[in-house]
N, C-alpha and C positions, 0 to 999 in steps of 0.2 A: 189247803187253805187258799182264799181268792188274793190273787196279785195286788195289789194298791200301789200307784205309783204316780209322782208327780205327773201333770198334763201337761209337759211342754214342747209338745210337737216335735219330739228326738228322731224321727220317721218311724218303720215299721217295729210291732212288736219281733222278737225269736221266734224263728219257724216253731209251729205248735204250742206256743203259750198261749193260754188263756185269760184273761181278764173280766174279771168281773165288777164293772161298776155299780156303784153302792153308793149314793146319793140322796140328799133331799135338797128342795129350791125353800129358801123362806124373802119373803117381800122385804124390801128396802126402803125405808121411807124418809131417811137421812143418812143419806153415801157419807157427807164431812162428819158425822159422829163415828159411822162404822170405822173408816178410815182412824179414826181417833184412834177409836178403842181399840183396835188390830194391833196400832202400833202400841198402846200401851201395854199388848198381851206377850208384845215383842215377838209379830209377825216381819215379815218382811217380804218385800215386791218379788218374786222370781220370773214375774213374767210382766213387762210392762202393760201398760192400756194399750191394745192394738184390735185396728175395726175387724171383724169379721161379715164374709159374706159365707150362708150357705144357703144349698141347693138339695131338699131331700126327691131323691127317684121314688119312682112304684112303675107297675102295669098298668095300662089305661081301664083299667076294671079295679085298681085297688087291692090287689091282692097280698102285698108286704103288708101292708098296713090292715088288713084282714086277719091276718097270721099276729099282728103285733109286732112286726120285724120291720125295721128301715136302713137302709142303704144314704148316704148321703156325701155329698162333695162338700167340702169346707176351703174357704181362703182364709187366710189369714196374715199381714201381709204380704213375706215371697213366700209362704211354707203352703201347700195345698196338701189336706189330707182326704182318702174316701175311708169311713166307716161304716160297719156293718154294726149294727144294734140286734139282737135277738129279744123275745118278747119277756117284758117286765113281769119281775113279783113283786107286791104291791103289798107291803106290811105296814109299819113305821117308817120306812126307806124304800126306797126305788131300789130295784138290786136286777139286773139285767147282764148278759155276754155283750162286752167288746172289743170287736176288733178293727184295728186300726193299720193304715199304712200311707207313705208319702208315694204320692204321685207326681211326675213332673211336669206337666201339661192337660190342664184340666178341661179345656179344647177336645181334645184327641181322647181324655179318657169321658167325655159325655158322650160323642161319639160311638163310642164302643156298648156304654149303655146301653146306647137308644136302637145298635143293630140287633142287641139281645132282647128287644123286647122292652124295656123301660124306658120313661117319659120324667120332665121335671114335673113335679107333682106342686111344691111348696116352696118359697123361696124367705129364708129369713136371717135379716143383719140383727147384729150387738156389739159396741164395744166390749171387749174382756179385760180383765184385770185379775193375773194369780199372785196370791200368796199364801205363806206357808209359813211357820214355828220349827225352827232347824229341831231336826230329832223324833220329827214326829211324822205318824204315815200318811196321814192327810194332806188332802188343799181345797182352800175355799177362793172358788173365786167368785168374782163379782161382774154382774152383765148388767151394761145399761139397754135396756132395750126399748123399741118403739111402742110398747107396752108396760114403760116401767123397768124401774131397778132390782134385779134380785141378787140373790146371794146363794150360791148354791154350795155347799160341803158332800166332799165325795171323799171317801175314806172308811175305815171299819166303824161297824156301828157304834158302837160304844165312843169313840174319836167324835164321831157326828153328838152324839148325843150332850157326850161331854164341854164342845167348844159351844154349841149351840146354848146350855145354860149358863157359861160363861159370859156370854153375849146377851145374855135376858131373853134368851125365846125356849120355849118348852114345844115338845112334838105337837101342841094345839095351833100353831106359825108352821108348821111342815108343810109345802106345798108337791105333790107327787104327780104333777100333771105337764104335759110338754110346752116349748113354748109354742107351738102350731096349736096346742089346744087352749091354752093362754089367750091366743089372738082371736079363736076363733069366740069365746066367749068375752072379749072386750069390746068387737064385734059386734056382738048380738045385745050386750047392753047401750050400747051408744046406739044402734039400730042403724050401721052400715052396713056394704054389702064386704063380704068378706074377701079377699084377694092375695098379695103377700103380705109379708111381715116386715116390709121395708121404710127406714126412715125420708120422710121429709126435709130435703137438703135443708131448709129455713128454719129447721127444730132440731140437726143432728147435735147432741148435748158437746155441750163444750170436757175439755180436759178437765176429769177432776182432781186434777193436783200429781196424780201418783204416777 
């Protein structure tokens, strides 16, 4: 059976565990309702709002991203992790290999990247916000992004399905697409030229309370 466990950046998994993340995004379009409702399901914060910077690698030809595989550097306050993604299956839920580990210098480990062969490919920030309902295998957490607010639930399906119609969204709200592919089609409807996924100091969203 696949691992589920909260996301809170504890550093690396146990040599030879596997993880399999099991997720859908659905759109947010009142963070102070969700927030409501969270609390009235008797969620709570495990992980405060803290900005996140990351950086996804590939080959200058694209080749991870060919295969459907990504490699990527995350910040997130002091905690830096690199994760490996292997390629999605794509049902009802995203359900993908991951692995994770804490790096201490994220300098030195792009570096090492880029003698192997890999290039910053994509670069994209979001505030995070996790919570969680003690007892249960899941967590949803919440991304303010410079594309919008989403909600993503990662956890066994049936968990996903279930909080999701607690919350008034049925799998027709499911979004199974990245947020690099997010940007790139926000993008293409506003008819700019595409680049990172980075906020606008003078729009970065204020604290939403949590």
């Amino acid at each position: 059976m696949a691992e589920y466990h909260n996301r809170c950046y504890h550093g690396s998994m146990p040599v030879g565990a596997i993880h399999k993340e099991n997720e859908i995004k659905v759109a947010v379009h009142d963070l102070h309702a969700l927030e409501e409702r969270l609390g009235e399901l008797g969620f709570l914060i495990i992980r405060p709002r803290v900005f996140e910077s990351n950086v996804i690698y590939d080959t200058p030809t694209g080749d991870m991203r060919a295969r459907g595989e990504l490699i990527r550097i995350r910040q997130a306050a002091s905690e830096i992790i690199f994760t490996y993604k292997g390629p999605a299956t794509i049902s009802r839920h995203k359900e993908r290999e991951e692995l994770e580990v804490a790096i201490g210098t994220p300098e030195t480990f792009a570096i090492i990247l880029q003698r192997l062969g890999y290039v910053p490919r994509f670069r994209y920030e979001k505030f995070r916000t996790e919570w969680a309902r003690p007892g249960e295998e899941g967590v949803l957490m919440v991304d303010e992004t410079p594309v919008g607010t989403y909600m993503e639930l990662e956890g066994p399906g049936h968990w996903i399905d279930s909080l999701a119609a607690e919350l008034g969204y049925s799998d027709s709200d499911y979004v199974n697409l990245s947020y690099a592919r997010l940007y790139m089609l926000d993008c293409e409807r506003r008819g700019v030229p595409a680049a990172d996924m980075v906020f606008d100091q003078a729009t970065v969203p204020l604290s939403s309370g949590a």
